[in-house]
C-alpha positions as CSV (number, residue, x, y, z in Angstrom):
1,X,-7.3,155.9,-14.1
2,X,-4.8,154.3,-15.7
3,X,-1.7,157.0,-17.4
4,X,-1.6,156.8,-21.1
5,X,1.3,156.9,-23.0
6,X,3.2,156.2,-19.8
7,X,5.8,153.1,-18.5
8,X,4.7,151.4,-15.6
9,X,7.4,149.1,-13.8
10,X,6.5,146.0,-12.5
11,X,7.0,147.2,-8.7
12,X,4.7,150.0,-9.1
13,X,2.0,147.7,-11.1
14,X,2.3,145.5,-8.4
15,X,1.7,147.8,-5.8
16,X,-1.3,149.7,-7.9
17,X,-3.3,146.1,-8.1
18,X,-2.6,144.7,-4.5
19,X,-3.6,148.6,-3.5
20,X,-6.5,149.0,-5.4
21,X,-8.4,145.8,-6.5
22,X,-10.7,147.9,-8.6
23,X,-8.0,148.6,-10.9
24,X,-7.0,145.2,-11.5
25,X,-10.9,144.2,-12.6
26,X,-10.9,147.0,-14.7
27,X,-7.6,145.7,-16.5
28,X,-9.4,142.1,-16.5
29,X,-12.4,143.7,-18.3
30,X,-10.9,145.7,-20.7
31,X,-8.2,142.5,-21.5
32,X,-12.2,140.4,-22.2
33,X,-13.6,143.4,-23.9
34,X,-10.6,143.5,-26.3
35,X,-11.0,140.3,-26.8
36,X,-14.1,140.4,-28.0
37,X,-13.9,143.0,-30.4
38,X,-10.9,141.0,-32.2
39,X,-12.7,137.9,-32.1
40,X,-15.8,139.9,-34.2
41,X,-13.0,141.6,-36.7
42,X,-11.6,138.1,-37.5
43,X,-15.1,136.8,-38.4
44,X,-16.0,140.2,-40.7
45,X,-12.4,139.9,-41.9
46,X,-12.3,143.5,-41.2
47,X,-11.9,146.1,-37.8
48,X,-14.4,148.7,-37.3
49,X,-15.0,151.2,-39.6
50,X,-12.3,149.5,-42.6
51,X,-12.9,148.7,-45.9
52,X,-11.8,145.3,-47.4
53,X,-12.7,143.0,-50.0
54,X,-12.4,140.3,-47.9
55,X,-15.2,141.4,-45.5
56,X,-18.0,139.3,-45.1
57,X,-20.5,140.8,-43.0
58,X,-21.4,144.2,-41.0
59,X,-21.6,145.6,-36.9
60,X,-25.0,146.0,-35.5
61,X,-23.8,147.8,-32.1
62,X,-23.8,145.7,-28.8
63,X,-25.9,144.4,-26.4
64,X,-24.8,143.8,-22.5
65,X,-23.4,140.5,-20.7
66,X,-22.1,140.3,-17.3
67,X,-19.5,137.5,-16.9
68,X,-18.0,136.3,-13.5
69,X,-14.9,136.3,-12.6
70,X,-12.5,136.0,-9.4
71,X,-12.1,139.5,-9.7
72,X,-16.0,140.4,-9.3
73,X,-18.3,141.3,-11.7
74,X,-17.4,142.7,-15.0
75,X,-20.0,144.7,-17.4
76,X,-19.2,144.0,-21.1
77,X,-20.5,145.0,-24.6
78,X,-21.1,141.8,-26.3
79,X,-20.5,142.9,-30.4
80,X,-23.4,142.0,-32.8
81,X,-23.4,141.8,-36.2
82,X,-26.5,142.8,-38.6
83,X,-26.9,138.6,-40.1
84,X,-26.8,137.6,-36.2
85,X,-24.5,135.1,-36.8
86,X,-21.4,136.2,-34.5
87,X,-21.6,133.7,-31.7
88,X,-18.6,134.5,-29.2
89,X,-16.4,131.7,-27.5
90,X,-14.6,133.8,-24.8
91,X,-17.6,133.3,-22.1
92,X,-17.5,129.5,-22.2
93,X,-14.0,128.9,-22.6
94,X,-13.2,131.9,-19.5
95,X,-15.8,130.1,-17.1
96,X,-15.5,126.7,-17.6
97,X,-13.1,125.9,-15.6
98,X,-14.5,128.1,-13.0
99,X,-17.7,126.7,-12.9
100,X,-16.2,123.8,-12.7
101,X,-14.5,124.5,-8.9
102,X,-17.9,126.0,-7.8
103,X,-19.7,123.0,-8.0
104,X,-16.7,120.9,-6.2
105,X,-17.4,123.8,-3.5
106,X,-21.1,123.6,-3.4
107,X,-21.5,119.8,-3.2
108,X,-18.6,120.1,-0.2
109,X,-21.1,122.0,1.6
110,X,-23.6,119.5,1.0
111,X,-21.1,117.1,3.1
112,X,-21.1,119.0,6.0
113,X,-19.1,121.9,5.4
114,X,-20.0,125.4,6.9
115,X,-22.7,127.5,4.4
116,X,-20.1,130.6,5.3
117,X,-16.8,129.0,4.5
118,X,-17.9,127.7,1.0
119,X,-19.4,131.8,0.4
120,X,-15.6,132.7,1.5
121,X,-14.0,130.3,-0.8
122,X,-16.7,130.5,-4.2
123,X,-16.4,134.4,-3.6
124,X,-13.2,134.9,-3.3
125,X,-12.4,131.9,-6.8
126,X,-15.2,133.8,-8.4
127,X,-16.2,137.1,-6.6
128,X,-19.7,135.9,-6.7
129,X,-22.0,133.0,-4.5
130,X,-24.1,130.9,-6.8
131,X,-27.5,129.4,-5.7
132,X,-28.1,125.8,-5.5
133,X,-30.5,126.4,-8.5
134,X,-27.9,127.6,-10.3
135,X,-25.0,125.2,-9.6
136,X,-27.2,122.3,-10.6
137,X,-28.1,123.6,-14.1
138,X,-24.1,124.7,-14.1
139,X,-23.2,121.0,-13.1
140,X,-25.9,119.8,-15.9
141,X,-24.3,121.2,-18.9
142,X,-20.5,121.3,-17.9
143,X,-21.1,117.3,-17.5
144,X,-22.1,117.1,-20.8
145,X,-19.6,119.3,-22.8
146,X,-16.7,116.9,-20.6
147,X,-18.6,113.8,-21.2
148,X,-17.9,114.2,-24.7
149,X,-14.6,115.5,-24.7
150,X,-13.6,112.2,-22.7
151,X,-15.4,110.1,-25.3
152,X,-14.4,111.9,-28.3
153,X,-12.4,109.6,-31.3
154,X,-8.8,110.2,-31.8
155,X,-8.5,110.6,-35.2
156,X,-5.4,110.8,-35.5
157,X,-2.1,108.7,-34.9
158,X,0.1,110.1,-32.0
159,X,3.6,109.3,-32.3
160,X,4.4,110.5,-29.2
161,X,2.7,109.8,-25.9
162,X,3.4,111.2,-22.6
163,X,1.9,109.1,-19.3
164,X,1.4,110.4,-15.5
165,X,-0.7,110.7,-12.9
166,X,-0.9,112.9,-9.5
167,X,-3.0,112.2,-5.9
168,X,-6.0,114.1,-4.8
169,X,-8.0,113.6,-1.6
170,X,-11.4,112.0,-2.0
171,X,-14.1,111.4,0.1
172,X,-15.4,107.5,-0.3
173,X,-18.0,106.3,2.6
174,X,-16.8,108.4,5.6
175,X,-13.0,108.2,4.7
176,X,-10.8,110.5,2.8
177,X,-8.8,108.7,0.7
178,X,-5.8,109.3,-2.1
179,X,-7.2,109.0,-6.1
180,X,-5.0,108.3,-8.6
181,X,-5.2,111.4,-11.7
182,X,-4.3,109.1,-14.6
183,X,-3.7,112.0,-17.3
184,X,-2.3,111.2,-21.1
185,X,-0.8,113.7,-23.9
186,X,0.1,112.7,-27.2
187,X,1.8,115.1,-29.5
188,X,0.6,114.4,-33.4
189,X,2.0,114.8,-36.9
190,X,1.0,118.5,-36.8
191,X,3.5,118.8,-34.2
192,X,0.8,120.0,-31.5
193,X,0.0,119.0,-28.1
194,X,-3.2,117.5,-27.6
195,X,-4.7,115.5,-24.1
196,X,-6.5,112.4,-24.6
197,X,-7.6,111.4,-21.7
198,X,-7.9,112.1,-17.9
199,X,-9.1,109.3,-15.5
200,X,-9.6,108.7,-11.8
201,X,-8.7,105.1,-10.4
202,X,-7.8,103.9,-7.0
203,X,-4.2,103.9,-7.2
204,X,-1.4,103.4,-9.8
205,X,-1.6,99.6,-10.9
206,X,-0.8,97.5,-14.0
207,X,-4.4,96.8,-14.5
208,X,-5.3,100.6,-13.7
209,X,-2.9,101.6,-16.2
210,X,-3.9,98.9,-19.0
211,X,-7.4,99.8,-18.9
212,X,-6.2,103.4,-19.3
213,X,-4.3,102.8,-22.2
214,X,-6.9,100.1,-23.6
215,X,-9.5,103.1,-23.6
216,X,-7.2,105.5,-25.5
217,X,-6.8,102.2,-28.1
218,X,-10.5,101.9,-28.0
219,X,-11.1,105.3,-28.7
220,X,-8.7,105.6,-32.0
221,X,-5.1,105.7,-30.3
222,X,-2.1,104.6,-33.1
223,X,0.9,105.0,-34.1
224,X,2.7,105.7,-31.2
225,X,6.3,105.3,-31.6
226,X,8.0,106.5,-28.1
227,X,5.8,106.5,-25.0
228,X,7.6,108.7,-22.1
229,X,6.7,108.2,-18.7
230,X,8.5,107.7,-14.8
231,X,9.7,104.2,-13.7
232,X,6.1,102.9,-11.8
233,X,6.5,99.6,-12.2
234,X,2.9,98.8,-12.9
235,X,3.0,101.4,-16.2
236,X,5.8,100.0,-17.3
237,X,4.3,96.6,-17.3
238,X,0.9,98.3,-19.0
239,X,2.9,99.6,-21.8
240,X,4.7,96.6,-22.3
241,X,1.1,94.8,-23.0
242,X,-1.0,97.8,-24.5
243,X,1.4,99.1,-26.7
244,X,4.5,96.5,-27.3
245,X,5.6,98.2,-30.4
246,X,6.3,102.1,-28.5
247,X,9.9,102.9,-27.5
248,X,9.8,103.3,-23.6
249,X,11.8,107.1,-22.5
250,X,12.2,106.9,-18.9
251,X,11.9,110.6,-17.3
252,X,15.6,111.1,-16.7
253,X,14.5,114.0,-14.3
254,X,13.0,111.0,-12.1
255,X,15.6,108.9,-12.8
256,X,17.6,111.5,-11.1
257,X,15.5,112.3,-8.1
258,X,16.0,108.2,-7.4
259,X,19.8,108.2,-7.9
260,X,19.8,110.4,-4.3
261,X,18.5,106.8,-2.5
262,X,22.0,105.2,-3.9
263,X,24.0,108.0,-2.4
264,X,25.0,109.1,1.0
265,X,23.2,112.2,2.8
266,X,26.5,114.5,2.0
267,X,27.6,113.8,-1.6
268,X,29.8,115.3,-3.9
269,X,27.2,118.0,-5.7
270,X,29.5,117.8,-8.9
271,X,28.4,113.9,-8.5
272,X,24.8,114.3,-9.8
273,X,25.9,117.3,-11.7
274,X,28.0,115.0,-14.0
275,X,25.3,112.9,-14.3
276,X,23.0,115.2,-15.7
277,X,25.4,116.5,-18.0
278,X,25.4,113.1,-20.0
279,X,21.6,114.3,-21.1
280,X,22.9,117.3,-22.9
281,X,24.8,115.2,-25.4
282,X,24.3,115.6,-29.7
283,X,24.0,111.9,-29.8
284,X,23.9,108.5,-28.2
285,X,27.7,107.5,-28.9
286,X,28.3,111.2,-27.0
287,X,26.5,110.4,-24.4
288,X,27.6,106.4,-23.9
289,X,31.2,108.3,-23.7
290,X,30.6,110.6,-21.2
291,X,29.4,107.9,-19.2
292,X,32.0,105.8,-19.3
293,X,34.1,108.3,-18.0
294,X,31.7,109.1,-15.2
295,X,31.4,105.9,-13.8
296,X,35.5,105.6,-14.2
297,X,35.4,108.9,-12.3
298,X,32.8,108.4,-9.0
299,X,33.3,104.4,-9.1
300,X,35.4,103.9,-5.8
301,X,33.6,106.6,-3.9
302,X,30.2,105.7,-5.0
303,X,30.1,102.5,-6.0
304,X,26.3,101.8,-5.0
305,X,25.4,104.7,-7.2
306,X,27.4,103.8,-9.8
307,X,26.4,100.1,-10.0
308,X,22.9,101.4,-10.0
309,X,23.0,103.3,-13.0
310,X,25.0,101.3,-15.2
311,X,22.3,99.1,-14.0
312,X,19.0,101.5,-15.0
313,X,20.7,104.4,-17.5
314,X,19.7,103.3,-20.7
315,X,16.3,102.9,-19.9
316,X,17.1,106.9,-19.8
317,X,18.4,107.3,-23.4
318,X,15.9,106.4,-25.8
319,X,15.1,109.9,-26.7
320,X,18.7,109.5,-28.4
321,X,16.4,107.7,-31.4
322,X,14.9,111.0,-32.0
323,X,16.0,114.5,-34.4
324,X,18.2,116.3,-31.7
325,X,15.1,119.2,-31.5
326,X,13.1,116.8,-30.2
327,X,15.2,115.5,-27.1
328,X,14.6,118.4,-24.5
329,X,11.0,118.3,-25.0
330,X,10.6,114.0,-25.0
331,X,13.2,113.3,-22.6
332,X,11.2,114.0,-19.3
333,X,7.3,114.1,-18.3
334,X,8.4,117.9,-17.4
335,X,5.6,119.0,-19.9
336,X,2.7,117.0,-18.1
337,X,4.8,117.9,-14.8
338,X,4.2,121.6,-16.0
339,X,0.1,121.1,-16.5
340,X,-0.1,118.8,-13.2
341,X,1.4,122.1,-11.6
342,X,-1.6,124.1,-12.5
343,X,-4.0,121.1,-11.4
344,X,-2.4,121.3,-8.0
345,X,-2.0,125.3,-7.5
346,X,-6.9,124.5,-8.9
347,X,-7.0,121.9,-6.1
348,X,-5.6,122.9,-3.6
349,X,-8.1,125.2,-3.1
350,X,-10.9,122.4,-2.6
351,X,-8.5,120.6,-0.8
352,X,-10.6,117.3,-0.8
353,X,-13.5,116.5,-2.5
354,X,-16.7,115.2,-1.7
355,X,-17.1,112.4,-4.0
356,X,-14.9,111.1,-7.4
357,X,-17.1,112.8,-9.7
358,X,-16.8,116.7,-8.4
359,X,-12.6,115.6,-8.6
360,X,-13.0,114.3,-11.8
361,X,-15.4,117.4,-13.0
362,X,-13.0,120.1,-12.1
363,X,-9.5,118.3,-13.5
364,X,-11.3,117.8,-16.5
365,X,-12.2,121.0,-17.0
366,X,-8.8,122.5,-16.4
367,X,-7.6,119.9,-18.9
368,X,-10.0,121.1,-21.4
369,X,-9.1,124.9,-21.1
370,X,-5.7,124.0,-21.4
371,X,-6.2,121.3,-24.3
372,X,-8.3,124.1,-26.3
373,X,-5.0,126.4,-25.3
374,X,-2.8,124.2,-26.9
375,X,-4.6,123.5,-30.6
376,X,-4.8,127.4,-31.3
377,X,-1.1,128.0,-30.2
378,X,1.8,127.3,-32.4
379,X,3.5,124.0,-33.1
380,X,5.2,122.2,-30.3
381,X,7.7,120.7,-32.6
382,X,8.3,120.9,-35.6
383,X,7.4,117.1,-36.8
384,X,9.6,117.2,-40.4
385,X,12.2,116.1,-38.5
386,X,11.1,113.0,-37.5
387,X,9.9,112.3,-40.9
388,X,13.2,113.3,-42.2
389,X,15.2,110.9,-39.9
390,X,12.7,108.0,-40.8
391,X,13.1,108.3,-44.6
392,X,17.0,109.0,-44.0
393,X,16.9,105.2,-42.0
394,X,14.9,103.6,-44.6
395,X,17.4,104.7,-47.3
396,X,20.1,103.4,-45.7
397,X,18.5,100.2,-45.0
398,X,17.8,99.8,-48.3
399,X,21.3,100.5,-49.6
């Protein structure tokens, strides 16, 4: 039983959960169980028991649900209300991911693998083995709810658009072989994150890529202003032809990585340090200053590196363009870095997939939980800015 009224530290809640794995399904369940109860006061407009004229409807007690988890089994009290109109999202949005992983696992044992390593894997992801009854009606309706979340319109304009894509091992006709994840975020107007599309091809090509961003256009894409992405040479050439009139940011966090092929093995830290430095300027005249004195600085040691960045940099310093609380969050991919982090840590766990559609099922389904994540959190940035800095540009071009 867990101490009310009492401090905990973090070494001795560690050591209570990896001890006693009861106590951390208990914390899961009463985490869902709270949950629950706030989701049914914010649609009364009012907790248990309080008066408010802004309450719209009544409790009628509870009935039971048992949702699974990777902790085991958990026993909740589902609120009702007396219209029977309370409908709860927390059991969809919890499991769907998770439901998504147990089908990559059951349709792997379908390809061979052993019936007691896919039981180890499902139950330890989900502390519970489905039957094959149940994974195909699970399969059935997750492919729906995805289907349409890949299809859906984009209503809005995006001004900014973030591109990348990862590898996952696929099965295709007897050999494994590497999939391209082709995965898009735009930010919109509101200032919110949103991601538009996730998509399997065979690898990273300019026609890969233009279809990619020809199905965003087809599906309502606009008004994208700066498109952010690494140096692949066949996205670069996509956004070139899909979408001429976006600014290109190159990821200065790639461009970084690649300046370690123009230098020798044991370089000069304060080298690259310098470099990054330039990145952390208020403006683009800052920043074209401090590289002038870089290059005057590391020239006759490392030449090759310094040829090859006044070669490449400004390819780096578009985000410049942009209201200065925009540039740590537009000058990298590190926020589609951050998501294809969590795809990885899911994956991993399959390790490779039967066939392109269990791969694709599960990705999609972490992107969903996350996309959902993202609309009820706060603003990402705070898009005045931009609009400030547009109209400040347009009055000085009209004067």
């Amino acid at each position: 039983m867990v101490r009310k009224n009492s401090i905990v530290s973090a070494s001795e809640l560690k050591g209570l959960l990896e001890g006693e794995q009861d106590v951390l399904k208990e914390l899961v369940r009463t985490v869902v169980q709270q949950t629950l109860e706030a989701e049914m006061d914010a649609a009364l407009g009012a907790t248990k028991g309080e008066r408010t004229e802004g309450r719209v409807g009544y409790r009628s007690g509870y009935y039971g649900r048992t949702l699974i988890t990777r902790v085991g089994k958990l026993e909740l009290r589902v609120p009702q209300d007396r219209q029977g109109q309370f409908s709860t999202q927390v059991f969809e949005r919890y499991q769907r991911s998770e439901k998504a992983l147990v089908s990559a696992l059951a349709e792997m044992y379908i390809q061979g693998v052993s019936t007691r390593k896919v039981r180890q894997v499902t139950e330890e992801l989900c502390g519970h083995s489905f039957s094959a009854s149940s994974i195909s009606a699970i399969v059935k309706r997750l492919d729906e709810q995805l289907a349409q979340f890949a299809s859906r319109t984009l209503e809005e304009a995006y001004p900014y658009l973030i591109l990348d894509a990862r590898y996952e091992k696929v099965r295709d006709c007897g050999a494994i072989r590497s999939r391209a994840v082709m995965i898009a975020i735009g930010i919109d107007w509101e200032g919110r994150r949103q991601i538009l599309a996730v998509e399997l091809a065979n690898r990273e090509s300019t026609s890969s890529w233009k279809d990619f961003i020809l199905g965003l256009k087809q599906r309502g894409l606009k008004g994208v202003e700066v498109a952010v992405s690494d140096d692949h040479a066949g996205l670069k050439k996509a956004l070139r032809e899909a979408l001429p009139e976006a600014v290109w940011q190159r990821c200065y966090v790639h461009f970084l990585r690649n300046a370690l092929d123009h230098l020798p093995r044991k370089a000069d830290d304060d080298c690259l340090r310098e470099l990054r430095w330039i990145y952390d300027r208020r403006d683009l005249a800052e920043a074209r200053k401090d590289m002038v004195a870089w290059l005057l600085r590391w020239q006759e040691k490392y030449p090759k590196l310094c040829s090859w960045v006044e070669d490449n940099i400004e390819e780096t310093l578009s985000f410049y363009r942009l209201p200065f609380g925009h540039h740590k969050h537009l000058k990298s991919t590190n926020m589609l870095e951050r998501l294809n982090e969590e795809i990885k840590r899911r994956t991993q766990v399959v390790r490779i997939f039967p066939n392109e559609e269990s791969c694709l099922r599960l990705i999609r389904a972490l992107a969903v939980e996350t996309h959902e994540n993202w609309i009820e959190a706060n603003r990402y940035l705070d898009m005045s800015l931009l609009t400030e800095m547009k109209k400040k540009a347009l009055m000085e071009l009209v004067a």
